[in-house]
C-alpha positions in Angstrom: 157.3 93.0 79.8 153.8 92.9 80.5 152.3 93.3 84.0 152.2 90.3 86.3 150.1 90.0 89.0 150.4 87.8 92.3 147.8 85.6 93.4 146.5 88.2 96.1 145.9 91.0 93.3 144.5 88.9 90.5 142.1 88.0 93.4 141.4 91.7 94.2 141.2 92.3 90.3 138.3 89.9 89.8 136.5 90.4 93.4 137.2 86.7 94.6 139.3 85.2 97.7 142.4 83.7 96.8 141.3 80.0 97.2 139.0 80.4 94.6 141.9 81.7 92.5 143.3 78.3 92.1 140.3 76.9 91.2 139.8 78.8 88.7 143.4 77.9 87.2 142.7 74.1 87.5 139.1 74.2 86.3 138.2 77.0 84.2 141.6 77.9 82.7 142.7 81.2 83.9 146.0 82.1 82.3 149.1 81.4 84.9 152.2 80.8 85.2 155.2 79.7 87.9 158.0 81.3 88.6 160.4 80.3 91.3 157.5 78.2 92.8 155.0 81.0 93.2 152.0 81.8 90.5 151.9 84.9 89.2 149.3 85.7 86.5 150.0 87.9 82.8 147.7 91.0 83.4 146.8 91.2 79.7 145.8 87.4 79.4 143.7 87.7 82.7 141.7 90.5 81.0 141.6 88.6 77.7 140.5 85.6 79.4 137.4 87.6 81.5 136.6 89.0 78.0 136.4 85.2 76.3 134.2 83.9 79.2 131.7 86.9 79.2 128.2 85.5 78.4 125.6 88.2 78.7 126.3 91.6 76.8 123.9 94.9 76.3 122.0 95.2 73.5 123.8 96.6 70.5 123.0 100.4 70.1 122.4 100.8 66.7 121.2 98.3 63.7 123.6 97.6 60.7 121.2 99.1 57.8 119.5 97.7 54.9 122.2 96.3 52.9 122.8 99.3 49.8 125.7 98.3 48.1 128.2 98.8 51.1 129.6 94.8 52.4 131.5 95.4 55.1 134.1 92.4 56.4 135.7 92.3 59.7 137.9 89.9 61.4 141.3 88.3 60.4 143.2 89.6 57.8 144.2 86.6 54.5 146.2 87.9 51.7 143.8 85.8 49.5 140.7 87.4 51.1 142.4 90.7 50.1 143.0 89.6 46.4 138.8 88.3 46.8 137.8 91.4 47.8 139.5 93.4 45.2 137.5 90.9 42.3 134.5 91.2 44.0 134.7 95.1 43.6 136.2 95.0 40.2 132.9 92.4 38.9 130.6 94.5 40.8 130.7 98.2 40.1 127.3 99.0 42.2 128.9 97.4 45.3 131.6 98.0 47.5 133.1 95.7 49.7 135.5 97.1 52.4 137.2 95.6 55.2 139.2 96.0 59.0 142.2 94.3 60.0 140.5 93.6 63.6 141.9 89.8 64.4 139.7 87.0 64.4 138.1 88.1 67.7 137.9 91.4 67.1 135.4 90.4 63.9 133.1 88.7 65.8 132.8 91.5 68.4 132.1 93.4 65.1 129.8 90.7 64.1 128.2 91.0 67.8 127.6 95.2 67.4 126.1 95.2 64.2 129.4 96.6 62.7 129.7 94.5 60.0 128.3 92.3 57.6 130.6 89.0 57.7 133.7 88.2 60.3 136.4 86.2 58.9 137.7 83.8 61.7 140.2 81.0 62.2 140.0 80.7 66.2 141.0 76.9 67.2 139.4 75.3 70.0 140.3 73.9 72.9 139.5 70.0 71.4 142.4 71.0 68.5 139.8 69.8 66.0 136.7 72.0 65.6 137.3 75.9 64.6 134.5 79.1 65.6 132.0 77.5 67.3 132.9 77.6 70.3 134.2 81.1 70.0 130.8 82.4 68.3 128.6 80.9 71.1 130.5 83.0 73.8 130.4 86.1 71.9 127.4 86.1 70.0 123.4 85.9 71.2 123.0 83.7 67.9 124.5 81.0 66.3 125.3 82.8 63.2 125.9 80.7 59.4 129.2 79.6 59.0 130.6 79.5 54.9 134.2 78.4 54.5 136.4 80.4 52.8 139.6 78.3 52.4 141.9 75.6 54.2 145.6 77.1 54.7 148.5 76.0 56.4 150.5 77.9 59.5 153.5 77.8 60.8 156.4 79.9 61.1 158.1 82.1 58.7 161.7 81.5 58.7 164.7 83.3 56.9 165.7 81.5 53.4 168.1 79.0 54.0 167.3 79.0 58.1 170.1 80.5 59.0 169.4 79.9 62.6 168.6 76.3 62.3 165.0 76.4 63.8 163.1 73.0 63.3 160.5 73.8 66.0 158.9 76.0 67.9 161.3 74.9 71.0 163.9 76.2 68.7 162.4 79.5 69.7 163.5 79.7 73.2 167.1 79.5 72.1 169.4 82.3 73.0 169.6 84.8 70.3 166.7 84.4 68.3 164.6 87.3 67.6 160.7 86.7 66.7 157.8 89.2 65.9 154.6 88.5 67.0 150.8 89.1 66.1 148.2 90.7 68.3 145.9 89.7 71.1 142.6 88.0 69.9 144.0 86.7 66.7 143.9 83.2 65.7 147.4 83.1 64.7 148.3 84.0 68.2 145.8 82.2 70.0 147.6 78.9 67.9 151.1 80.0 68.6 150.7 80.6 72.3 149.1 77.4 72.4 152.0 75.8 70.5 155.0 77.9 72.7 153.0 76.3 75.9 153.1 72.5 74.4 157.0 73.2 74.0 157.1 74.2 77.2 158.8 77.9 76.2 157.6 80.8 78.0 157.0 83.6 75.4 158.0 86.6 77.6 161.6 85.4 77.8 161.8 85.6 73.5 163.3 88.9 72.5 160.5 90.3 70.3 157.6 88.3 71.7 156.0 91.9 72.7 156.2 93.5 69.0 152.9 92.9 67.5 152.6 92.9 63.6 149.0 93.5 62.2 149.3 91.6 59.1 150.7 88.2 58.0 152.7 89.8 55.0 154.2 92.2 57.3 155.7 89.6 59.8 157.3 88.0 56.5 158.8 91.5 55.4 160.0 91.9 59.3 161.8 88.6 58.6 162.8 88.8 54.6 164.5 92.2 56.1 166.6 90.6 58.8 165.6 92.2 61.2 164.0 89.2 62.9 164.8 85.4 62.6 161.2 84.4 62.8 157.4 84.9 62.9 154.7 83.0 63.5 152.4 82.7 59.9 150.8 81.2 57.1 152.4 79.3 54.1 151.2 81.7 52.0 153.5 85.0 52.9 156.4 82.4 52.6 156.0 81.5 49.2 155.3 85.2 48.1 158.5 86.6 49.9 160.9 83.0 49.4 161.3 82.6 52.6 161.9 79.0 54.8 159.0 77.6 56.4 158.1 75.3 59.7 154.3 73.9 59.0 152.4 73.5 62.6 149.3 72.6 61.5 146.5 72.9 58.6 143.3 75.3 59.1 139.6 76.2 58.6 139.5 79.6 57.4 135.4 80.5 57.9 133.2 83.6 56.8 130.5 84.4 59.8 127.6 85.5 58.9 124.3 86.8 60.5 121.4 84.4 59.4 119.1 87.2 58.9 121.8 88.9 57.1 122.9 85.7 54.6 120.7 86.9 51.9 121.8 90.5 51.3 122.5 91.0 47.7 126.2 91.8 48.5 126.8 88.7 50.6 125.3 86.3 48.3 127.3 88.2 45.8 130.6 87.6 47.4 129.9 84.0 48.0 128.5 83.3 44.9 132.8 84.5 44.1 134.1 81.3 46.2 132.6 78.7 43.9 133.7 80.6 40.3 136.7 80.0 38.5 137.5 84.0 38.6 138.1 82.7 42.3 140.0 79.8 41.9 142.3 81.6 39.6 143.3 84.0 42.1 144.8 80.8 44.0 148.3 81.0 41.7 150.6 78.4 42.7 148.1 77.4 45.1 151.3 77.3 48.4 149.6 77.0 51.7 145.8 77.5 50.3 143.4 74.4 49.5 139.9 75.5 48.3 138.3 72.2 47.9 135.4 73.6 50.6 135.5 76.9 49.8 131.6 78.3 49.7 130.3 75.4 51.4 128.6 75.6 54.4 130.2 74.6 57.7 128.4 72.8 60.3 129.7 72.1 64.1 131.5 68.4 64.0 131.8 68.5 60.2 
């Protein structure tokens, strides 16, 4: 169980009177819950939520070099990105494209230190319709160019045959289902916590909800194995492993890019990928992935 703090501590831990506390609930969105009547506030999602609203940052240190055959990707982890960047380095022996498993949050922060070249994203905003903006204009000084990479579908990996008999994510919140989870700052999370909330489950009471798996295919093996019921993820892992799925919603799938970056010979490489058949035939069966935008750019109401 995570720390929970009362209203009189969360208070002390951002340097504000309590009053101010609820307004800051109502109007700006800071994570809380009730129980028995009283708020108390998750310690992680307070610290998540300062991190979100931070505007003004130092100065990166250091400069991400001339581009010299080295592409470096950060952000949230696709099994179809994987299978891209493997083409990429098979087509293009003087280049190297490498990348980290950081989330989609954790690839803009990249972005934002000059750590990498592109951040993958799929963060959801608040409207439900629109996808990055919002997130990129918080953490980044610049608006930075936005390609998609695909449309997929998430939901929630299921055992085959459903054993369990979950339609929903209500279904969740039943006694004896066991779930694994994925990490802080990724847009799979950010969408199921968001989804658990509309439900009206609290996550905390679902045996598992702690256990954080840093890759979509490894939530599906955690379920394929039986050692969980569930899992919140994409279409994708289901169709690979056979396993049931619960669709929650369609989503944008974007690569992040530095505009002063966008013409480096290894990005324009790699995008120049999402428009060539080579590319397309990576799709397979095509479960849970639709590329009809893939390479274009992506502009903010779209």
């Amino acid at each position: 169980m995570q720390k929970l703090l009362s209203t009189k501590e969360v208070a002390r831990f951002l340097g504000v009177n309590e009053k101010m506390i609820y307004s800051l609930v109502s109007d700006k969105g800071l994570p809380a819950t009730k129980i028995t009547g009283k708020w108390v506030f998750p310690l992680h999602l307070v610290e998540q939520w300062v991190e979100a609203n931070t505007i003004n940052y130092p100065e990166p240190s250091a400069v991400l070099p001339p581009y010299h055959g080295l592409l470096i990707i950060a952000g949230s982890n696709d099994p179809l990105l994987d299978k891209t960047i493997s083409l990429f380095n098979s087509l293009y022996s003087d280049n190297v494209a490498v990348f980290g498993n950081m989330g989609s949050m954790g690839g803009l922060r990249a972005l934002r230190q000059n750590l990498c070249h592109m951040a993958s994203s799929h963060l959801l905003a608040d409207d439900e319709e629109e996808y990055n903006f919002d997130f990129a204009t918080k953490e980044l000084e610049k608006m930075p160019a936005v390609v998609n990479f695909c449309r997929r579908e998430q939901g929630i990996l299921v055992q085959k045959g459903n054993p369990k008999k979950i339609l929903s994510v209500g279904d969740l919140g039943k006694k004896g289902i066991r779930i694994v989870n994925r990490p802080l700052g990724t847009g799979t999370r950010l969408l199921f916590d968001r989804e658990l909330n509309s439900a009206g489950v609290n996550g905390e009471k679902i045996s598992g909800y702690q256990s954080e798996i840093s890759r979509h295919l490894d939530v599906g093996i955690e379920v394929l194995s039986g050692r969980v019921d569930a899992g919140p993820g994409i279409r994708a892992v289901a169709a690979l492993l056979g396993l049931d799925f619960i669709p929650l919603r369609w989503e944008r799938f974007d690569l992040l890019i530095p505009k002063e970056r966008f013409f480096d010979k290894g990005i324009q490489l790699f995008l120049g990928l999402l428009i060539e058949k080579s590319f397309r035939e990576l799709f397979e069966d095509g479960s849970g992935y639709e590329l009809n935008a893939s390479g274009k750019m992506v502009y903010p109401g779209s």
